[in-house]
RODRENSE-917312 format. One record per residue: x, y, z of N, C-alpha, C, O in turn. Coordinates in steps of 0.02 Angstrom, whole numbers, plus 50000, padded with zeros to 5 digits. Layout:
residues N
XYZXYZXYZXYZ...
***
This chain:
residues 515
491964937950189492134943650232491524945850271490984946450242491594947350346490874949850373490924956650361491364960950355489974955750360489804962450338489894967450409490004965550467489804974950381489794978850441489064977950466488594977050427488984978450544488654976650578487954986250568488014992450568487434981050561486774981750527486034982550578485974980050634485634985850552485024986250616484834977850614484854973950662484674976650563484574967850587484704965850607484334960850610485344965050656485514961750698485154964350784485214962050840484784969950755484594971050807483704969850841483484968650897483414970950773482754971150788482224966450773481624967850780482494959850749482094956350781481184954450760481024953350701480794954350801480284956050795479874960050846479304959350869480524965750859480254967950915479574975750874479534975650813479304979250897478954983850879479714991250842480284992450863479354993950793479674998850777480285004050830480885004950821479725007150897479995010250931480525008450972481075010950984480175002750996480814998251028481424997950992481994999051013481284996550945481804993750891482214999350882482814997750884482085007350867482605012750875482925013950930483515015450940482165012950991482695014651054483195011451053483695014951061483315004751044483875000151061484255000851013484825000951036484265001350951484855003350906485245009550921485845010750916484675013350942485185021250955485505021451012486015024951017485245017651064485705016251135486265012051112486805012551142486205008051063486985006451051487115010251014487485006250984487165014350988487455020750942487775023251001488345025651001487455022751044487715029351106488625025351147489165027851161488345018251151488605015651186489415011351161489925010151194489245009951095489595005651063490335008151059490435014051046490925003051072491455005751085491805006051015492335008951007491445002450963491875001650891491675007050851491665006850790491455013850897491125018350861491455026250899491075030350926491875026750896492325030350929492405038350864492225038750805492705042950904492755048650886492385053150882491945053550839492505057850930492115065450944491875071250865492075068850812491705074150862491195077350804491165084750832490875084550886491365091550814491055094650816491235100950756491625100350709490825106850774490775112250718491015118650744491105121350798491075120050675491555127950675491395131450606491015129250564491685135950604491485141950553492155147850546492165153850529492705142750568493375144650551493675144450483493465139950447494205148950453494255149550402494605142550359494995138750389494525142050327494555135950269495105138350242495105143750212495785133650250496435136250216496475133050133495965130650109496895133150107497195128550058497195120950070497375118350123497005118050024497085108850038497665104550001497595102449943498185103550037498575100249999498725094849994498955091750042498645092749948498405084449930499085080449914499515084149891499215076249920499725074449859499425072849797498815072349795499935071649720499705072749654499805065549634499955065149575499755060549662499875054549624499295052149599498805052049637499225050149542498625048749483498485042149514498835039249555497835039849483497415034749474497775030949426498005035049386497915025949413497925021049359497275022449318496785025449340497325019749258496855018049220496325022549219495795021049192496465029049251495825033149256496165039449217496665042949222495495038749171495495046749107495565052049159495875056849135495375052949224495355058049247495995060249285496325055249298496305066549309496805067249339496525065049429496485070249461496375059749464496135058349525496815056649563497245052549549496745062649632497185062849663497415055849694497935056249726497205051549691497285044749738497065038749703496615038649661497425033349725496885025749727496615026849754496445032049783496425020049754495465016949802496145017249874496745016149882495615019249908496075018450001495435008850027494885006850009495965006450074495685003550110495525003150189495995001750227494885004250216494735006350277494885000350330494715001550388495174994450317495514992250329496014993150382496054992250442496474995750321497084999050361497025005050397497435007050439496415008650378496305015350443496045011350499496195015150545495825007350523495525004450569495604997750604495184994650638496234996150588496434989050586496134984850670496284988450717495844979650688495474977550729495924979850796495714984450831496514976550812496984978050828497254983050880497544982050933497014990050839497554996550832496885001650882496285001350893497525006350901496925011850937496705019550857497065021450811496025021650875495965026550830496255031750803496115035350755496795031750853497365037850883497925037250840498485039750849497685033050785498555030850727498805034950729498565038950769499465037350693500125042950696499655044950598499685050850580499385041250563499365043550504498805037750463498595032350484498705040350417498155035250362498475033650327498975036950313498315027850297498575023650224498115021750192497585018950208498455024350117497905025850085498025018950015498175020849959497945012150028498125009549958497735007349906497125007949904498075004749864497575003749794497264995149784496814992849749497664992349827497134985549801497054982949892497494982749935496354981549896496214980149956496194971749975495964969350027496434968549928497034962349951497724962049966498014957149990498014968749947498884969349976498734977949989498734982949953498634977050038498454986450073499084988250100498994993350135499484987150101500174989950104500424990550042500834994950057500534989649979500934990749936500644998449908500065000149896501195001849903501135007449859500865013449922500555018449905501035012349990500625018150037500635023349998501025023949951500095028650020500095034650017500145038450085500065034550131500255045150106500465045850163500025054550179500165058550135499775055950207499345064650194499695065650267499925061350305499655072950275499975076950323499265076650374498745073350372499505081650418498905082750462498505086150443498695088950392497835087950464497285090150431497185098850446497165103450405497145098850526497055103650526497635106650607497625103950662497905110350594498415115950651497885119550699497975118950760497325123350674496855127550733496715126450781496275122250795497165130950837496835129550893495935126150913495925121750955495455127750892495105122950912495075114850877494605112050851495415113850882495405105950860495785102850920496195106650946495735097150945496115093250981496585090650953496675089450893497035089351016497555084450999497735075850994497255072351010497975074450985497685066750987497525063951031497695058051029497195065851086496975063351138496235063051123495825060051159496025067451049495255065651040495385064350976495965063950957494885063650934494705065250856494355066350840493875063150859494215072450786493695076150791493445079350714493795082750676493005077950709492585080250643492585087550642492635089650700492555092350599492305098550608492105099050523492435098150472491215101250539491025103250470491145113050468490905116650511491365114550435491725120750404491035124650392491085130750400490475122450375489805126850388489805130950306489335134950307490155131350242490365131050198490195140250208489695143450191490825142650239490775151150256491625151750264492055149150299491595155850218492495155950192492745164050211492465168750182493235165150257493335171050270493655175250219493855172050171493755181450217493945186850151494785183450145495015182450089495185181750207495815178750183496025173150183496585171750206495505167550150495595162350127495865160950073495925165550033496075155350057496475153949993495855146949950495815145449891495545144649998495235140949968494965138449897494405140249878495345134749862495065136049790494495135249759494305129949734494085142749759493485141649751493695146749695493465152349706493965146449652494325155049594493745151849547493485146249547493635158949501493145157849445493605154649374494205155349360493205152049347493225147849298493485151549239493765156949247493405148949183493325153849116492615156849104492105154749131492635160849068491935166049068491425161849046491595157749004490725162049068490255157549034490065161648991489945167648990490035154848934489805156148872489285155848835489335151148796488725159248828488085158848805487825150748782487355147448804488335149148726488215145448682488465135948711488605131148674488425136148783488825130548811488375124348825488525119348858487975125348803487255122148817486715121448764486635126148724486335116148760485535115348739484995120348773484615117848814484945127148761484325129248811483635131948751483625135248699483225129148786482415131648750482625138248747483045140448785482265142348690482285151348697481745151248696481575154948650481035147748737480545152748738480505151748815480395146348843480605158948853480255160648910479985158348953480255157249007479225156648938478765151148972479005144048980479025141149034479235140548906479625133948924479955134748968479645133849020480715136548980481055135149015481235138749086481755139249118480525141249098480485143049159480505138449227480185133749251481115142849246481535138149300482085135449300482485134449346482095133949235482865128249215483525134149204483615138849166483995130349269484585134449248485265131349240485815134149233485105124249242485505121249193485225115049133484885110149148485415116249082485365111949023485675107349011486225106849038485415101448956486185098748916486435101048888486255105648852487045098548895487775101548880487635099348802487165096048781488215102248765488235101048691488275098248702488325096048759488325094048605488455087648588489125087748591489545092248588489155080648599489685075848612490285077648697490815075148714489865082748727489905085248790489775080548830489235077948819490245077248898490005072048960489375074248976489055069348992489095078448980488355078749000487785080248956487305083648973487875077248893487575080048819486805077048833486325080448814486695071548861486375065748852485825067548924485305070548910485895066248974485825068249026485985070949065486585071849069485425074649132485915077449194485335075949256484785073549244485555077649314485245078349370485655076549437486265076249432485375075249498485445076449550485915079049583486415076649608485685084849579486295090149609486225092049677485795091049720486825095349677487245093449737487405102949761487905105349736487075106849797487315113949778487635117249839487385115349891488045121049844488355123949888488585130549895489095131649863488385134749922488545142849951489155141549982489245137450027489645145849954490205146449992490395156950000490615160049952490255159450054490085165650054491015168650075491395164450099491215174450065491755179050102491505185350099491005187150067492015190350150491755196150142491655199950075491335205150079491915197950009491835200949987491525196649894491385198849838491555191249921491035187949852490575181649880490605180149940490165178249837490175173149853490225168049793490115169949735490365162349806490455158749748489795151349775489615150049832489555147649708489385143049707489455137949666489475138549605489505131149704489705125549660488975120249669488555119749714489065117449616488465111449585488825106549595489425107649596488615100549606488825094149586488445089949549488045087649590488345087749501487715084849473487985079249427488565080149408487725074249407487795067549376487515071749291487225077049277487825065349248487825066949180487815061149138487875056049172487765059949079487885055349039487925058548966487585063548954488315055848922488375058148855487965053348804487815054448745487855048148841487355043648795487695038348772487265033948762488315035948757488655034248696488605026448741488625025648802488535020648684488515014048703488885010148770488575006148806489455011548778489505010048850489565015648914489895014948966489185020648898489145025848938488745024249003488295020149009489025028949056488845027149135488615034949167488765040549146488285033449211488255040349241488915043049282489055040849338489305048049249489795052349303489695058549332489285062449308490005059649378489965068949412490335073049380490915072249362489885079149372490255084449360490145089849424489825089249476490635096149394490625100849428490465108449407490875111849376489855110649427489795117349366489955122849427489745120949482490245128649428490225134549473489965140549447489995141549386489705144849485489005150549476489515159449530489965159749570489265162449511489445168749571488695172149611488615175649661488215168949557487495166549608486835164549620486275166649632487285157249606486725150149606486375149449552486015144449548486395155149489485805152849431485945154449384485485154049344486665157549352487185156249283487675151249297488115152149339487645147849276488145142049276488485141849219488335143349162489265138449259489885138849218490155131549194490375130049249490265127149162490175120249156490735117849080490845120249024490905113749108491465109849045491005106449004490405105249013491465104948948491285099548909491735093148922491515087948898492315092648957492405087448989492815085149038492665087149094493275081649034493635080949129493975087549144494125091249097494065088649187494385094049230495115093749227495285088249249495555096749213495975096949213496635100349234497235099349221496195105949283496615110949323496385110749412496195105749444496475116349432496165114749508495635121449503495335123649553495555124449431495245130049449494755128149370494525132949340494655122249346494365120649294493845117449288493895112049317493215118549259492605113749297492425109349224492475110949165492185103249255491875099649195491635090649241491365090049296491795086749208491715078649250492225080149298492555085349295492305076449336492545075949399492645068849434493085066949473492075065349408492295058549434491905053949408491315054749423492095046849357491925043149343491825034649387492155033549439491475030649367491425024749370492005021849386492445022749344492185018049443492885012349456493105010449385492785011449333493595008049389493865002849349493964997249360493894992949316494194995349442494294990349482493924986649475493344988749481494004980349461493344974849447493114971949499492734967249490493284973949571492884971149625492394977149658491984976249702492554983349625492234988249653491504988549647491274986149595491044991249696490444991649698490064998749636489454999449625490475001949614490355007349580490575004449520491175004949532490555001549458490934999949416490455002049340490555001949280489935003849387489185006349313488985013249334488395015149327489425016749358488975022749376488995027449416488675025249464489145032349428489165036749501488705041949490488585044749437488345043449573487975050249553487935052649618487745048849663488135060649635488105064649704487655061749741487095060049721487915061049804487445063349860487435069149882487225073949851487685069049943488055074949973488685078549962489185075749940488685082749973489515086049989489755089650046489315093750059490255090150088490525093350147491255092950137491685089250112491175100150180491935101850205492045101150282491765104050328492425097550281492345095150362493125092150344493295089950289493745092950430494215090750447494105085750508493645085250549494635082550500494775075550551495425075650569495895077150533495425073450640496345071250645496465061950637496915057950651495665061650604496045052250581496345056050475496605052750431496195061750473496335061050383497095066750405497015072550426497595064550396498185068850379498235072150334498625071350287497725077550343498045082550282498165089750298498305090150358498175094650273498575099950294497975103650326497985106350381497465103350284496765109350321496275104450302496395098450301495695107350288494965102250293494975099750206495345100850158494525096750215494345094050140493865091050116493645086050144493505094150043493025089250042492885082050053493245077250039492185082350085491885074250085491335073950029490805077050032491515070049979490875067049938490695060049936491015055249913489725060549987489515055549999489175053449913488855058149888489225047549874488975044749822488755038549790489035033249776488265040649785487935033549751488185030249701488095032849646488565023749703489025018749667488385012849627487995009249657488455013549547488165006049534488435000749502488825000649454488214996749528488764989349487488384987649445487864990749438488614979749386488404979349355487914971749361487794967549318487724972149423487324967349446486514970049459486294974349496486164965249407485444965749386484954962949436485004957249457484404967849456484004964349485483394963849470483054968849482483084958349444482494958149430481744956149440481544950349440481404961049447480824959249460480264955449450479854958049412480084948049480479724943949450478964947249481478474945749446478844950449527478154951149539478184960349570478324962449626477974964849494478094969649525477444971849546476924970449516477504975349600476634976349623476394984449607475824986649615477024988449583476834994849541476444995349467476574991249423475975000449458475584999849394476205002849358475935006649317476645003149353476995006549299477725003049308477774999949361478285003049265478824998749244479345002949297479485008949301479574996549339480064999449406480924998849381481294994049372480995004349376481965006449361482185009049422481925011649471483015006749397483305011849449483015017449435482825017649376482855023749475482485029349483483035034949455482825039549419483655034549471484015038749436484485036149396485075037749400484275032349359485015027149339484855028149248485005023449210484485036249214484365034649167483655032349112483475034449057483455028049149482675022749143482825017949066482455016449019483525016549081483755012749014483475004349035483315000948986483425001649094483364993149090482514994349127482454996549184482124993049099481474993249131481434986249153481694981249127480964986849221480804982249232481474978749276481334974049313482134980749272482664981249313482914985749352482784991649342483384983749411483794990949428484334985449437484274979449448485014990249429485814990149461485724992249538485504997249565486004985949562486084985349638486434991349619486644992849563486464995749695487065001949715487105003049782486585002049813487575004849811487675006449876488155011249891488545013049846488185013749953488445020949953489235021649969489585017650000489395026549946490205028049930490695033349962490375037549993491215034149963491565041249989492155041149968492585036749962492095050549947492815051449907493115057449939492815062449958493625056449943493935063849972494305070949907494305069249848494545077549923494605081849877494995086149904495045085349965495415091849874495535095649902495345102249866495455108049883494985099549806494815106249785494225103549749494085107149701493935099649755493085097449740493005094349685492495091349668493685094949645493895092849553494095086449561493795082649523494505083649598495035078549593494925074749677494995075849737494685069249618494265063049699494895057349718495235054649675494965056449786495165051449783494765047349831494775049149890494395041849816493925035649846494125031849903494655028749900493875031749939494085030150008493645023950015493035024250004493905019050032493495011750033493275011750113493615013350162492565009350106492175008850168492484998750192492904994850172492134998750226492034991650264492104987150226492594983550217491444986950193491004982150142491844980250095492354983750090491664972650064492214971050039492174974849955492694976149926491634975949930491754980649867491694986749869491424990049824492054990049945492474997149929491765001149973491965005650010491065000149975490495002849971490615003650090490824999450129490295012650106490255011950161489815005250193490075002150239489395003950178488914998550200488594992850160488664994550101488274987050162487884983850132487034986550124486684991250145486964981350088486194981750097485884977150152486174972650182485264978950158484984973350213485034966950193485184965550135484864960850251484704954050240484104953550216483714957950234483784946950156483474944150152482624946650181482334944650232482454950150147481594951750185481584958050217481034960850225482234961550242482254969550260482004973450191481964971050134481854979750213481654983550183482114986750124481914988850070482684986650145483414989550087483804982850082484394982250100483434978050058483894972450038484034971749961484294966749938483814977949919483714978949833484264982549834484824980449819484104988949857485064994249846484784999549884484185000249896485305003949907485455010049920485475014049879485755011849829485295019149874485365026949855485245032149882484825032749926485645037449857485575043249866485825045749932485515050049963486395043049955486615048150019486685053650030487065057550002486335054550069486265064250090486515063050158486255058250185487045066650200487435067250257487195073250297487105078950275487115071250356486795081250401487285081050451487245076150488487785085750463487995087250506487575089350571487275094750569487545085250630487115086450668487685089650732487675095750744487965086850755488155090950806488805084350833488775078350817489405088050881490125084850889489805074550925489505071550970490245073450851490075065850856489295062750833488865058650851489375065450803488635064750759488435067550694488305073450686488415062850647488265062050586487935058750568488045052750577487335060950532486665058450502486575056150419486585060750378486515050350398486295048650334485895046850325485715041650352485415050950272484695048350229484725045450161485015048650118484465040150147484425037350106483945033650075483645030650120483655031850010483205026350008483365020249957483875017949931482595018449956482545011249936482025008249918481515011149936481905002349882481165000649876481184993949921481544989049916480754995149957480314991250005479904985749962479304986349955480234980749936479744975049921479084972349924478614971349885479264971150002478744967250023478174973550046477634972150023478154978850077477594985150066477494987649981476984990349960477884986649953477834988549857477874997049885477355000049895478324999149891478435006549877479245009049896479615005949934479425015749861479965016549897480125018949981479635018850017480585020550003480715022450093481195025650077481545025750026481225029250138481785034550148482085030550232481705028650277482655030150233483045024250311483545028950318483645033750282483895027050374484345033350401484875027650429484775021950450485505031550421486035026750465486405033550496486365039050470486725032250551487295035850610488005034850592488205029950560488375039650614488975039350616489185043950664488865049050675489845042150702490335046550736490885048950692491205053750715491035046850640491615047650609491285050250537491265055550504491215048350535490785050450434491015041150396490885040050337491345035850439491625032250399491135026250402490795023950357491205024350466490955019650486490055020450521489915024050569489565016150483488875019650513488595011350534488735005450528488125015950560487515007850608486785011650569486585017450576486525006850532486025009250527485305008850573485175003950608484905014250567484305013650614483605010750593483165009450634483515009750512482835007850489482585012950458482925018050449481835012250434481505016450363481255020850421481195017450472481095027050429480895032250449480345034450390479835037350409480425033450329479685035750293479675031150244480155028750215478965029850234478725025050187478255027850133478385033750125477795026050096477125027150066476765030450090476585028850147476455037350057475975041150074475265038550077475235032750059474725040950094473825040650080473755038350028474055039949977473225033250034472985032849944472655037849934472275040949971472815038749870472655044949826473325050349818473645051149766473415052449857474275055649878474665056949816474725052049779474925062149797475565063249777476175056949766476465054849716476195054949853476835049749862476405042349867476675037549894475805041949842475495035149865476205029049858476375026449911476505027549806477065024349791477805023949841478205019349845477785029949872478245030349918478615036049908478335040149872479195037549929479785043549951480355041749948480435035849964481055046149924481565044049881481805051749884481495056949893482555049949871483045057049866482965063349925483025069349918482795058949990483045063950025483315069950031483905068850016483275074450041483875080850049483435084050115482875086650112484035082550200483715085250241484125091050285484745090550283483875096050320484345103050328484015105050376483405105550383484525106250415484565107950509484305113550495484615116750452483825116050517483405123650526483655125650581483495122850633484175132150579484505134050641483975139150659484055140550718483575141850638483175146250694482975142250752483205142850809482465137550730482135134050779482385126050802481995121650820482945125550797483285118650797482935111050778483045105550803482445113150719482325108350695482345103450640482925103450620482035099750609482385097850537481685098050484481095097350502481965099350408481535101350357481915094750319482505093250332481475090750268481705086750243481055088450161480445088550159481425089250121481315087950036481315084550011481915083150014480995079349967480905071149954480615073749887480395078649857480745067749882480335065349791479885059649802480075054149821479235061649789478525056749794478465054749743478615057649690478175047649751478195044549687477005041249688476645037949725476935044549632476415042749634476235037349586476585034949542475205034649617475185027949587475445028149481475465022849449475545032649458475525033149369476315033349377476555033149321476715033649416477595036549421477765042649419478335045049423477215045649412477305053549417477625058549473477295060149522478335061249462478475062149524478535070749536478735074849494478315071949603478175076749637478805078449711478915074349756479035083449708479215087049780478725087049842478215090449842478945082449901478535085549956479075089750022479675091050024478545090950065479095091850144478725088250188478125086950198479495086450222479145083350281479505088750332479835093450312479355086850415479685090050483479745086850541479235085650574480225085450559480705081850624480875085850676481155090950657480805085350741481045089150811481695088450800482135092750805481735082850784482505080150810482835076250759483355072950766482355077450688482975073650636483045065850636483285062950588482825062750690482855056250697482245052050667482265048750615481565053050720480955050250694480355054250711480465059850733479695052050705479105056350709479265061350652479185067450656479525057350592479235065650542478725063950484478605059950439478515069450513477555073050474477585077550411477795083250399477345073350382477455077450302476765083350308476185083150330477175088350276476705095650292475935095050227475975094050167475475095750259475065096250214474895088450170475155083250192474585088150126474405082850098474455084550001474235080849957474715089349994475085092149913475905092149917476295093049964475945091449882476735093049841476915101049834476525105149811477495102549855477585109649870477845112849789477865118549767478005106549762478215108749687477955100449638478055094549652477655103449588477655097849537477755099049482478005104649480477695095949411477555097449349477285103549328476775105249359477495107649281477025114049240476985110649177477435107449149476425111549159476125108849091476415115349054476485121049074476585111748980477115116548949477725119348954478055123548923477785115948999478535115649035479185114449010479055110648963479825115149010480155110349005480285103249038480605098449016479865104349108479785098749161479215097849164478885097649216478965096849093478225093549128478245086649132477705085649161478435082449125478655075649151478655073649207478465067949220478895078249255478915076049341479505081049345479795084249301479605080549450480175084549455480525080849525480105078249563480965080649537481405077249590482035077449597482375078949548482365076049657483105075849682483155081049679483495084249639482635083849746482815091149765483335091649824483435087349868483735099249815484115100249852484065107449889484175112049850483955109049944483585114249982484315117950005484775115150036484295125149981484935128450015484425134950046483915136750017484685137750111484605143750133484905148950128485455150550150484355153050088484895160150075484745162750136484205165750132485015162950201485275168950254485295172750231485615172750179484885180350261485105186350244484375190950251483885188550280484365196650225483605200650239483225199450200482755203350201483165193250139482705192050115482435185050147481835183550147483055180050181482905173850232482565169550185482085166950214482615167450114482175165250084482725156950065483325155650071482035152350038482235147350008482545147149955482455152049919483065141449926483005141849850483175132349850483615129149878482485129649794482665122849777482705121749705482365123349656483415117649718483395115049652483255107149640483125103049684483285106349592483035099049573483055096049484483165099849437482965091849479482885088149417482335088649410481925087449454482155091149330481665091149302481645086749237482115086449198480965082949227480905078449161480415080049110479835080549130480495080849064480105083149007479795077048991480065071749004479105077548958478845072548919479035064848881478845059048883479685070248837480175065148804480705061348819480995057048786480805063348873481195060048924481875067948945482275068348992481785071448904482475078148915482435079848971481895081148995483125080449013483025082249081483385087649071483605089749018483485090749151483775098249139483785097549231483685092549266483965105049253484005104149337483955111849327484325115649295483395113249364482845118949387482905121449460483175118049504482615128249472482705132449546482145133049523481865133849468481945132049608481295137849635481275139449697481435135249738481055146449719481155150549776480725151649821480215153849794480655151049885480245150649916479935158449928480215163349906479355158649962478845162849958479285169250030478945172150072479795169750026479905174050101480205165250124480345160150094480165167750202480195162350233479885157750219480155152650240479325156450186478875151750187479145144950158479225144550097479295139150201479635134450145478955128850127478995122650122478485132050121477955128050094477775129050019477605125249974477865134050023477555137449954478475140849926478935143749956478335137849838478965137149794478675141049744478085142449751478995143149693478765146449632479525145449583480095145449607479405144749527479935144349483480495149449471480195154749463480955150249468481265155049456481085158549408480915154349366480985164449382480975166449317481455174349306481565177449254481615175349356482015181149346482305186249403481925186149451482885190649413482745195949450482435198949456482085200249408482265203749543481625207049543482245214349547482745215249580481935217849502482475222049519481965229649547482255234749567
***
């Protein structure tokens, strides 16, 4: 099956710059890349999904695997009457599924366009949106240190024993969803319970603000119930079949998805159970997948990136990209820079018909990780552009390279702030920032320190990474990052820290209200 079409086909041996200009002029130009994009801050109705289950899946998941396929057939104009959504992507007609239209509001077009709209996650006082609180959190729902100083910062733990997230947690996923008269917040974060054929899955914890968290001990089972949320394929051709862990999340409508109002998008990192191993590693320290655990040293599980749809953030149904194992894209050819795996999709709503993905990878042949970016008009279908960041200074924080992206449109000054995880020469990993005009290229990492690292005595004194940068708007205008933190012994946990005022240089740990 051919792959979806890739920057390699474009660049050649021509010089770097060249090489974007001309990829992004076909971004601009390309006719297999159709559908308009834009934003709003209109109210977010109810999502009504249909209820037909997954096969074979413990979880209640609104859908099969869809094949993009049949949304896009070579054929057909973008303008279909409806999506089909089926379960085996060798007979994509059997068993359709059928979703309504997405969204009625006057600003949306009619099918004479198609059109993205990210929802800006701002929910008016008469929404129905199911964002309702949970059951009461319970002191006792968790592993937490009781001394003070340790676990300064950490505001989520492992879950009890024999809890989906007993074992491990991290890369979260966080979201402000404000109305006139509350606000609510949801986590998305990966987990593991430990147990012999255990995989990394998502859960879902919700907060009323951002730093008590409310969290299951295991699948979800209501639309107002939090716990896992989404496991590993079952499908044996699928590219996810060892593993899932957040990227991104958005609420954004389309008139290619028939459904009644908008709905979540979760972009995610899928791993299979295909080994890759390193005969000549040129790192002083033992190279793993970076979030996959650090169970196969000296290996990683190929992975590549994924998308699931929701109507209430609990109950996924997987939407198959291009790639023939379900995955939006491949990896590079032979000697590119992301020809090992993908991770970590982070998505930026940039503006109508334009959608941005960051991601990384380890760079072989330089020996470090990169952070590469791919485009989209649709959120479905992307072209990628190449590594935009590589390896820091020797001596550096990131000498090793940069990983876990998380990057965010700065609406004061229309520019972009990007949060990374540096990996230094011992593996020691550190938070930096970098800054972009334009989100695309030329970005300059601020300073030559890490804006957050390790506290000795910590619960994270191990390293800290897979940060996720939210803006609290409002008269204090301040930062808040969270991230994965690693203890010594390997115990992880996922930690806040707040920026100084505006200042998004300078972080400090959470430790309390100022009252």
């Amino acid at each position: 099956m051919q792959k979806p079409c890739t920057c390699h086909h474009f660049i050649g041996k021509q010089s770097a710059n060249s090489s974007f200009n001309m990829i992004f002029s076909y971004f601009l130009t390309n006719t297999h890349l159709p559908m308009e994009l834009t934003a709003t801050t209109t109210t977010i109705n109810s999502l009504l999904f249909p209820t037909t289950p997954r096969s074979r899946n413990q979880i209640n998941t609104s859908f099969k695997r869809s094949n993009l396929s049949d949304l896009y057939p070579a054929s057909s104009s973008f303008l279909s009457p409806q999506i089909i959504l089926s379960s085996n992507p060798r007979n994509p007609h059997q068993n359709p599924v059928f979703l309504t239209h997405c969204s009625t509001k006057p600003t949306i077009s009619d099918d004479k366009d198609n059109i993205i709209e990210d929802q800006d996650s701002i929910i008016s006082s008469d929404s129905n949106l199911n964002i309702q609180n949970s059951q009461k959190p319970n002191s006792n729902q968790e592993k937490s240190p009781s001394n003070t100083l340790v676990s300064r910062g950490l505001v989520l733990d492992l879950g009890l024993e024999s809890s989906w997230d007993s074992f491990q947690i991290g890369s979260p996923v966080v979201k402000r969803f404000l109305s006139d008269e509350e606000e609510r917040w949801y986590m998305w974060y990966h987990g593991r319970s430990g147990g012999n054929l255990d995989t990394p899955s998502i859960g879902l914890a919700v907060s009323s603000n951002g730093i008590h968290w409310e969290r299951g001990k295991g699948a979800v089972q209501s639309g107002s119930d939090v716990g896992l949320v989404l496991k590993s394929s079952t499908d044996w051709w699928a590219f996810d079949t060892n593993g899932v862990m957040p990227g991104e999340s958005m609420v954004m409508s389309s008139s290619k998805i028939r459904a009644s109002n908008a709905v979540y998008w979760l972009y995610y990192t899928g791993f299979s159970n295909e080994k890759i191993e390193f005969l000549d590693n040129p790192l002083d320290f033992s190279l793993e997948n970076p979030e996959n655990g650090g169970k196969t040293f000296g290996k990683i599980c190929r992975s590549l990136p994924g998308l699931a749809m929701s109507q209430d953030g609990r109950h996924w149904a997987r939407i198959e990209g291009e790639h023939h194992s379900g995955a939006l894209f491949d990896l590079g050819s032979e000697g590119e820079w992301d020809s090992m795996f993908i991770a970590s999709p982070r998505v930026v709503f940039h503006s109508s018909g334009d959608l941005r993905m960051y991601y990384h990878s380890f760079d072989s042949e330089k020996g470090h990780f990169g952070i590469g970016m791919a485009r989209s008009r649709d959120g479905m279908r992307w072209v990628k552009l190449g590594k935009i960041m590589g390896g820091g200074q020797v001596g550096n924080f990131d000498e090793c390279g940069v990983m876990n992206p998380c990057v965010v449109k700065n609406k004061k000054d229309g520019g972009y702030l990007m949060v990374y995880e540096g990996v230094g020469v011992d593996g020691k990993r550190s938070i930096g920032l970098a800054r972009s005009s334009d989100g695309l290229k030329d970005w300059r990492r601020v300073g030559g320190e890490p804006i957050l690292e390790h506290a000795e005595g910590c619960w994270d004194d191990g390293g800290v990474g897979s940060p996720y940068l939210v803006h609290m708007e409002g008269e204090e205008d301040e930062w808040r990052l969270y991230y994965k933190g690693i203890g010594r012994i390997g115990h992880t946990g996922i930690g806040m820290a707040v920026s100084d005022g505006k200042d998004v240089k300078n972080f400090r740990r959470w430790t309390g209200f100022h009252l």
